[in-house]
N, CA, C and O atoms as a GROMACS GRO file, in nm:
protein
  332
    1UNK      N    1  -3.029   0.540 -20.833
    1UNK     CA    2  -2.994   0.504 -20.967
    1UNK      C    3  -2.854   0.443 -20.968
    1UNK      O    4  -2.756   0.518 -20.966
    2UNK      N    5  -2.842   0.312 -20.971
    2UNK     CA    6  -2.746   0.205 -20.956
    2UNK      C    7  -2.660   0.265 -21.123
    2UNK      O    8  -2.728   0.315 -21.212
    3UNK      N    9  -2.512   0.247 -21.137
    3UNK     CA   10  -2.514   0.247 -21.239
    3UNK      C   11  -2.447   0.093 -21.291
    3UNK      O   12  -2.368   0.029 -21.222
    4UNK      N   13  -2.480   0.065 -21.378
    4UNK     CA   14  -2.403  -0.084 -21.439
    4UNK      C   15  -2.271  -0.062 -21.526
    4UNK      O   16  -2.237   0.034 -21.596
    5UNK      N   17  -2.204  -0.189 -21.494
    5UNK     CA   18  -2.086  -0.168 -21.545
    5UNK      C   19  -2.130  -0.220 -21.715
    5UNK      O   20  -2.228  -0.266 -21.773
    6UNK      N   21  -1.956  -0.168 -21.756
    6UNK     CA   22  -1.957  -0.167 -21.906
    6UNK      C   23  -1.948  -0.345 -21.935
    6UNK      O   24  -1.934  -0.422 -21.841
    7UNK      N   25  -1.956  -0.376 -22.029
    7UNK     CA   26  -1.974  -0.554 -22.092
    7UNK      C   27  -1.824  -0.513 -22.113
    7UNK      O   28  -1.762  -0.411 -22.144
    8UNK      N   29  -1.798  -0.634 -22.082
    8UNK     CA   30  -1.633  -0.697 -22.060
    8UNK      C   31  -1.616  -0.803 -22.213
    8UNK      O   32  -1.712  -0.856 -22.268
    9UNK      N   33  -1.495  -0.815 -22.253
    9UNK     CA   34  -1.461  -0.899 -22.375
    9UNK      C   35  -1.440  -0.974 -22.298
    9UNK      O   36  -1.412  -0.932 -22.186
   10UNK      N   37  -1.445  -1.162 -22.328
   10UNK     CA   38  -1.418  -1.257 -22.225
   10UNK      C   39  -1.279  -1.304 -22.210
   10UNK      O   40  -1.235  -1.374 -22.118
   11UNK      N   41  -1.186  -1.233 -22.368
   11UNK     CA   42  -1.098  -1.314 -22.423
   11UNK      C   43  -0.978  -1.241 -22.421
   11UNK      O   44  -0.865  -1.285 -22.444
   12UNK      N   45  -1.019  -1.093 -22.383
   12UNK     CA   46  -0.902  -0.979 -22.440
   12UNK      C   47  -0.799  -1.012 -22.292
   12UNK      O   48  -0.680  -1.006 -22.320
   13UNK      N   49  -0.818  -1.036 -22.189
   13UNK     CA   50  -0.678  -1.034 -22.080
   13UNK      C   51  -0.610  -1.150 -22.144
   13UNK      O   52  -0.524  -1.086 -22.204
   14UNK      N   53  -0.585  -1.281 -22.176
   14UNK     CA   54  -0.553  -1.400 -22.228
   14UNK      C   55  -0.471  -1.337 -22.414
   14UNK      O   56  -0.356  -1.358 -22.454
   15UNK      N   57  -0.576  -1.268 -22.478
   15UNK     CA   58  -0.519  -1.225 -22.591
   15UNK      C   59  -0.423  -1.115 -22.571
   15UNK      O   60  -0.359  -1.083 -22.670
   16UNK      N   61  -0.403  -1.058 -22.475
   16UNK     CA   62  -0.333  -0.920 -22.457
   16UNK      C   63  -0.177  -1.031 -22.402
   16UNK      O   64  -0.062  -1.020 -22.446
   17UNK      N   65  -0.203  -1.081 -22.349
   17UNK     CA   66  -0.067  -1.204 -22.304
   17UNK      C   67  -0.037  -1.290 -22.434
   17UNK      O   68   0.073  -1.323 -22.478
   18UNK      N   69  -0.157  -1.317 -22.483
   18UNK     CA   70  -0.069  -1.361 -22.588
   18UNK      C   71   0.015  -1.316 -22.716
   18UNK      O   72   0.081  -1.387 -22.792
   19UNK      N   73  -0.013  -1.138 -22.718
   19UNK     CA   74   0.049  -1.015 -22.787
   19UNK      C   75   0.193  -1.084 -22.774
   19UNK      O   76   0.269  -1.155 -22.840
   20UNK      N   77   0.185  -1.003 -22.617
   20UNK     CA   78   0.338  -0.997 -22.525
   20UNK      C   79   0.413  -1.120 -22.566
   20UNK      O   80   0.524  -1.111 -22.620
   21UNK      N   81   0.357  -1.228 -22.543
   21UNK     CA   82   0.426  -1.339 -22.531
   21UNK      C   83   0.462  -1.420 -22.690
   21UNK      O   84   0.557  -1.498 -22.699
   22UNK      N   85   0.374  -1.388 -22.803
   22UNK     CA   86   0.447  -1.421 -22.923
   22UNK      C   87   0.557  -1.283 -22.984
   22UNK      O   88   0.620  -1.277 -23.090
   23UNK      N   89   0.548  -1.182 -22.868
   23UNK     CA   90   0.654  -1.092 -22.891
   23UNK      C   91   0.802  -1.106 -22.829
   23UNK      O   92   0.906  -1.039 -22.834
   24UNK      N   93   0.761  -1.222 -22.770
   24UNK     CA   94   0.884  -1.270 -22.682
   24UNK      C   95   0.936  -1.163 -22.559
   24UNK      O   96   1.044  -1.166 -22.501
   25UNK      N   97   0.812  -1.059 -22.539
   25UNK     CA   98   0.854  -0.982 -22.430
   25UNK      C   99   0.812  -1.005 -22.313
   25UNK      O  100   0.697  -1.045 -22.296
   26UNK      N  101   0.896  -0.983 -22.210
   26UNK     CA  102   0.880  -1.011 -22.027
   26UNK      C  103   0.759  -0.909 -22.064
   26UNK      O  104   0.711  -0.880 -22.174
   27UNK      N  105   0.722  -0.859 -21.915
   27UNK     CA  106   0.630  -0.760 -21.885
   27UNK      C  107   0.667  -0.605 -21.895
   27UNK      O  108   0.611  -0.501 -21.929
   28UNK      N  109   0.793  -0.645 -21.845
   28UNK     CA  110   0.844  -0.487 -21.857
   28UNK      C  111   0.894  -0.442 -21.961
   28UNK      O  112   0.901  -0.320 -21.974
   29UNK      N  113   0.940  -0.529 -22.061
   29UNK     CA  114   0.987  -0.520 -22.206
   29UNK      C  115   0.822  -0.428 -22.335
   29UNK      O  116   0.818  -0.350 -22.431
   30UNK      N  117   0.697  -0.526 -22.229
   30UNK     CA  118   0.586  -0.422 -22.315
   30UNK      C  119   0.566  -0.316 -22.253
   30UNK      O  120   0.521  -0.226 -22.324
   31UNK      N  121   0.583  -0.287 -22.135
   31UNK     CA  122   0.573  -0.123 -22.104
   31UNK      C  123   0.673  -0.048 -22.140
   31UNK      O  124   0.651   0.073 -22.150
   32UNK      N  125   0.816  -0.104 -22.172
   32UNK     CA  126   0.899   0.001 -22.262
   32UNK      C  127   0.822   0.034 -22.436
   32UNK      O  128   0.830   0.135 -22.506
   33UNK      N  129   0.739  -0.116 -22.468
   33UNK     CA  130   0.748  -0.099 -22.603
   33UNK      C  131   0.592  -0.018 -22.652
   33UNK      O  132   0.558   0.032 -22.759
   34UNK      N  133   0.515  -0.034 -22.504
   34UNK     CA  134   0.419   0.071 -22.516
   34UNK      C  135   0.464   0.173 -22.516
   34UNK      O  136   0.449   0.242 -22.617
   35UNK      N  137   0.530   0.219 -22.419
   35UNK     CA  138   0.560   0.365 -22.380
   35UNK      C  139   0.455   0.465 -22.405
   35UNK      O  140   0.419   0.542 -22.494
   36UNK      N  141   0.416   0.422 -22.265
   36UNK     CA  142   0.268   0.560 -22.240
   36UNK      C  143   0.347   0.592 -22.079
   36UNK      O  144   0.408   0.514 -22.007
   37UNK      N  145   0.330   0.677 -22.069
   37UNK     CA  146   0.378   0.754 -21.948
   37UNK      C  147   0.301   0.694 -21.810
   37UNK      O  148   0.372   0.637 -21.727
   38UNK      N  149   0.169   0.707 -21.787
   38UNK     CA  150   0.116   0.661 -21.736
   38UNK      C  151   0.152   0.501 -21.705
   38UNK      O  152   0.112   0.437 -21.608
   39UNK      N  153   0.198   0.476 -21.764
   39UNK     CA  154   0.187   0.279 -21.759
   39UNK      C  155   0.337   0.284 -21.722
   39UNK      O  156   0.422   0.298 -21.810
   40UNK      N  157   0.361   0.275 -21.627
   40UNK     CA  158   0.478   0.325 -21.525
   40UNK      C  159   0.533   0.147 -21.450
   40UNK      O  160   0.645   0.122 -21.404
   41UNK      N  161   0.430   0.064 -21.457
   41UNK     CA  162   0.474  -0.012 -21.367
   41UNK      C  163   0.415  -0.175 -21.426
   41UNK      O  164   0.310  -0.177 -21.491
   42UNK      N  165   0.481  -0.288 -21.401
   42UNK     CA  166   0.430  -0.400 -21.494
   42UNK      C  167   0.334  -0.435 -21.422
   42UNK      O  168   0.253  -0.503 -21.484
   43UNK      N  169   0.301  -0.412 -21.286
   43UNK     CA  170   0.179  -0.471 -21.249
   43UNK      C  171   0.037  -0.417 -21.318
   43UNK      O  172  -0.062  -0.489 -21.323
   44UNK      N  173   0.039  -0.293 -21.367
   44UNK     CA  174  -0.047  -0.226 -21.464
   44UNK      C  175  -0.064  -0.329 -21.591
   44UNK      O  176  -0.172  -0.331 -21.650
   45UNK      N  177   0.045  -0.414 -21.633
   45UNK     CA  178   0.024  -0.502 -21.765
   45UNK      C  179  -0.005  -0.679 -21.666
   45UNK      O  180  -0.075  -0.777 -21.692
   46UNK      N  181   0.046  -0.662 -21.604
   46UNK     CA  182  -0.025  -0.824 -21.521
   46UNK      C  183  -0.160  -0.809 -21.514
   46UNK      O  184  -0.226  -0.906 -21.550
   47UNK      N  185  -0.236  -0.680 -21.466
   47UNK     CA  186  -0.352  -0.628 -21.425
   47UNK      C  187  -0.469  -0.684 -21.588
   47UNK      O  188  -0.566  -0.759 -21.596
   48UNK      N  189  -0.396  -0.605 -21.684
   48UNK     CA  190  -0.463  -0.630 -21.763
   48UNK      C  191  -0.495  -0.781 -21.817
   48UNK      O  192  -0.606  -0.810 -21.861
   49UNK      N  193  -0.376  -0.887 -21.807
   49UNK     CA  194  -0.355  -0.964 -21.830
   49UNK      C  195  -0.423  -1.075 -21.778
   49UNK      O  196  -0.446  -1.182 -21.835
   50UNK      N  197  -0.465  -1.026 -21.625
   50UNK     CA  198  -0.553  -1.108 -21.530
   50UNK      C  199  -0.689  -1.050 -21.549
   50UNK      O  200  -0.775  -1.077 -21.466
   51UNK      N  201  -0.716  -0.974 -21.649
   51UNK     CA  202  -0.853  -0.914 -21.607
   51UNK      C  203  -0.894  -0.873 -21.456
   51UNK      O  204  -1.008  -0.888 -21.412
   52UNK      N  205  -0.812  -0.833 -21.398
   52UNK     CA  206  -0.824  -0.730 -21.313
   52UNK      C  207  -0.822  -0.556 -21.354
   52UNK      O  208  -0.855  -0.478 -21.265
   53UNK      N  209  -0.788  -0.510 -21.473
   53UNK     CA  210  -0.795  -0.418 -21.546
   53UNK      C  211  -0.819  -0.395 -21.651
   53UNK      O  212  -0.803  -0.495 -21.721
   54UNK      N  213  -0.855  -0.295 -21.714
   54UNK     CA  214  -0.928  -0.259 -21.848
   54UNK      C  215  -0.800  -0.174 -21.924
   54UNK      O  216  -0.754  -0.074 -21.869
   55UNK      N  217  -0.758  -0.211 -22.026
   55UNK     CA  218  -0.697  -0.115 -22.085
   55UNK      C  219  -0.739  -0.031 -22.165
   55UNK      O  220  -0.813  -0.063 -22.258
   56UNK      N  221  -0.693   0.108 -22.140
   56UNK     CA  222  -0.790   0.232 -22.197
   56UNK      C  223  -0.808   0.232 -22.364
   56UNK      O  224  -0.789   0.114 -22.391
   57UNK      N  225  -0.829   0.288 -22.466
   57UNK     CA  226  -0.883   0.271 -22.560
   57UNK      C  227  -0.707   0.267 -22.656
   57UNK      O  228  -0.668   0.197 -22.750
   58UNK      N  229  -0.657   0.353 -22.593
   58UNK     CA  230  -0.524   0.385 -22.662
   58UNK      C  231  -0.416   0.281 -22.641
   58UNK      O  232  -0.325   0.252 -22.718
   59UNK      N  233  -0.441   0.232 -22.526
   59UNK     CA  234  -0.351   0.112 -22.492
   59UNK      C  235  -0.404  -0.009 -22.615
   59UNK      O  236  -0.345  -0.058 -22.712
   60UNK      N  237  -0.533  -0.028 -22.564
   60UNK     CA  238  -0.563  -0.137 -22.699
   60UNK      C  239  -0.507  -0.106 -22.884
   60UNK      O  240  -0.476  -0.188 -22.971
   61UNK      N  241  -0.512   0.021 -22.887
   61UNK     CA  242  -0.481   0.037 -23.022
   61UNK      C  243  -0.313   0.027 -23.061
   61UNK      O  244  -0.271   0.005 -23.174
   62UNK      N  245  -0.243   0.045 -22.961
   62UNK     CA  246  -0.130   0.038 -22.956
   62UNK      C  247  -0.101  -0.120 -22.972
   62UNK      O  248  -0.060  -0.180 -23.072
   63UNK      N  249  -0.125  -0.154 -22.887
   63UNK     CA  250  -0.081  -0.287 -22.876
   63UNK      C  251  -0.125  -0.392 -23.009
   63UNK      O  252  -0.055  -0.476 -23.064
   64UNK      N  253  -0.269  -0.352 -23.038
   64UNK     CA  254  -0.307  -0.401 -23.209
   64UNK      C  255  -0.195  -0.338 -23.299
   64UNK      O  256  -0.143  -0.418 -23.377
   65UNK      N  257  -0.141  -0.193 -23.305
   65UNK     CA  258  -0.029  -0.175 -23.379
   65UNK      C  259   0.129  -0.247 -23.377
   65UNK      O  260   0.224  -0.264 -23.454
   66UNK      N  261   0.101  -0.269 -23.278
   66UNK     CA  262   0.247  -0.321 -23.273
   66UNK      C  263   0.252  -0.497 -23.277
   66UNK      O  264   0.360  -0.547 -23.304
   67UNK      N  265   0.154  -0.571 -23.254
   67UNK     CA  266   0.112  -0.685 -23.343
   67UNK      C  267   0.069  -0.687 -23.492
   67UNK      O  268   0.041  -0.788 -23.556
   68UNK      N  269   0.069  -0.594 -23.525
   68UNK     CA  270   0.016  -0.576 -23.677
   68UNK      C  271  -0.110  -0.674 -23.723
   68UNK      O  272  -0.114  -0.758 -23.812
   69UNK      N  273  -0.216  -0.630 -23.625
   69UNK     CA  274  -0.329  -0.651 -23.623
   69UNK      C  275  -0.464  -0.567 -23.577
   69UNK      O  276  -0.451  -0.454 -23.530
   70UNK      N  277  -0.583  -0.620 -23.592
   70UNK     CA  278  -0.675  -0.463 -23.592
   70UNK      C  279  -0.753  -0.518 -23.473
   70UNK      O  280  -0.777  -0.635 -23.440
   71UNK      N  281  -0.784  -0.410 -23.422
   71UNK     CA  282  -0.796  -0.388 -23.268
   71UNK      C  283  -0.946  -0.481 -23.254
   71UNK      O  284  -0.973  -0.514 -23.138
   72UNK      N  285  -1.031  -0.520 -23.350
   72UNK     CA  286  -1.114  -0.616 -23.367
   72UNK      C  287  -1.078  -0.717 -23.313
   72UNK      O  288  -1.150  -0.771 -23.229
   73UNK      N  289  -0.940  -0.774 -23.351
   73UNK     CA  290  -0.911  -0.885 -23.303
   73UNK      C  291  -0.860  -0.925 -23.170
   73UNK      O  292  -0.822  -1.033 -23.125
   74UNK      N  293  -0.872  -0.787 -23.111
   74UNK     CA  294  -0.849  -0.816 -22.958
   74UNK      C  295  -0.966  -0.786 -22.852
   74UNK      O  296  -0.955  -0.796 -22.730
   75UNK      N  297  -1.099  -0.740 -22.936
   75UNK     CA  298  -1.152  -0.728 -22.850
   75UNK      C  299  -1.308  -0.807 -22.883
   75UNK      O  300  -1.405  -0.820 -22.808
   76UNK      N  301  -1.289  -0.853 -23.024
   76UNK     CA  302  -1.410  -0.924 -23.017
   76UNK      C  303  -1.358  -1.094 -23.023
   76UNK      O  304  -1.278  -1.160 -23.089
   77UNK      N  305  -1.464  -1.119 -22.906
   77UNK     CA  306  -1.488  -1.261 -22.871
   77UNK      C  307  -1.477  -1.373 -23.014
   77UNK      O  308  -1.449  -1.493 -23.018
   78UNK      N  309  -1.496  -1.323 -23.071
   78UNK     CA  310  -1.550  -1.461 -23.180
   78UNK      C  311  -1.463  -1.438 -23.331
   78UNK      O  312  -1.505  -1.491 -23.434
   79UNK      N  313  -1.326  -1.346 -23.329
   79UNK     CA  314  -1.194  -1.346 -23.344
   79UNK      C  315  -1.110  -1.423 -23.277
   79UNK      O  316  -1.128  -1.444 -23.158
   80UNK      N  317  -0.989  -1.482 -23.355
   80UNK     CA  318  -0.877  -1.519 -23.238
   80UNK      C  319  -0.755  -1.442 -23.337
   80UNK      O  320  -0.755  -1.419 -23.458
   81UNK      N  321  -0.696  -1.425 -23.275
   81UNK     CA  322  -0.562  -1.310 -23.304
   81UNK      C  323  -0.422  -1.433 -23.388
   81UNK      O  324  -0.352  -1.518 -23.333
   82UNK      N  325  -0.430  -1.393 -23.528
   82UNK     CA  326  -0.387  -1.446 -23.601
   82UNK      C  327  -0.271  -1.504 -23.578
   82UNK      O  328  -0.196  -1.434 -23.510
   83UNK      N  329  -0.241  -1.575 -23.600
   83UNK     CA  330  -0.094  -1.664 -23.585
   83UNK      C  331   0.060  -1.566 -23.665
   83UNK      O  332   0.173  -1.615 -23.663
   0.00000   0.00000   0.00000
């Protein structure tokens, strides 16, 4: 019994950079402004950024908070994250 992976958003690593980057923050500037303990290191936010990683449920909601936008807009495809 193979198990399958979860369905991926196509858009959220690209939208998660573009958080950071109309926040005018480096990489390490959003792991101070996350501040989750765990997220210790910027390659953890490149990761996400490249879709090489998933950010956990709390990371996404954070990061919709602190754009002052709803977490819809970062994870569904057929949203684009408001100007």
């Amino acid at each position: 019994m193979g198990r399958k992976s979860r369905l991926r958003t196509k858009h959220l690593p690209e939208k998660l950079r573009k958080v950071r980057e109309d926040l005018n923050l480096s990489q390490d500037g959003m792991l101070q402004l996350l501040n989750f303990e765990e997220l210790t290191d910027r390659s953890i936010i490149s990761g996400y950024e490249r879709g090489e990683r998933e950010p956990p449920l709390p990371v996404l909601l954070k990061y919709a908070r602190i754009a002052g936008i709803s977490v819809d807009c970062l994870i569904d495809d057929e949203i684009d994250i408001p100007e």
